[in-house]
N, C-alpha and C positions, 0 to 999 in steps of 0.2 A: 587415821586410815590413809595410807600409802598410795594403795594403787597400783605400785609400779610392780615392772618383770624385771624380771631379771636374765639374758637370754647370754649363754654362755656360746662361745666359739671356740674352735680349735685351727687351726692355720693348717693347712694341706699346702706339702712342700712342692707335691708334684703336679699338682694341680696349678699350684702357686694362686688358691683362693680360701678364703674365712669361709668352716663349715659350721654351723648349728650346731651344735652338741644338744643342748634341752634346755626348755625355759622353765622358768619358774617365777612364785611370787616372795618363794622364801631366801633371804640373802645369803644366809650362814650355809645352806644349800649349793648356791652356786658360787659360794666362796672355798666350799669342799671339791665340786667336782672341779672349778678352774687347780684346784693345786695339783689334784689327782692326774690332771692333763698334763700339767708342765713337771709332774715328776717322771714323765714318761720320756721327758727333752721336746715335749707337741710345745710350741706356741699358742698360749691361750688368754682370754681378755672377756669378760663380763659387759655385755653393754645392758645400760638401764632406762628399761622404757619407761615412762611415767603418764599418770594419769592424765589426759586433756580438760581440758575445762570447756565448758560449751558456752 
């Protein structure tokens, strides 16, 4: 067991800041929506959160 998110962004050109697109725990999930971004010509990038350990 994982744990981790997986929180998908897109690049706002005019804002010139990384927006949230949706998280998830699934990877193949935000491996789809990051392509779907950047076939649009968005800038997009996956970051992976992962579980803490206490």
């Amino acid at each position: 067991m994982t744990g981790a998110t997986y929180v998908v962004k897109a690049f706002d050109d005019k804002a010139k800041v990384w927006k949230t697109v949706m998280s998830t725990k699934d990877k193949d999930q935000a491996d789809a929506a990051k392509a779907a971004i950047e076939q649009d010509g968005v800038r997009a990038e996956i970051e992976t959160i992962g579980r803490q350990k206490r």
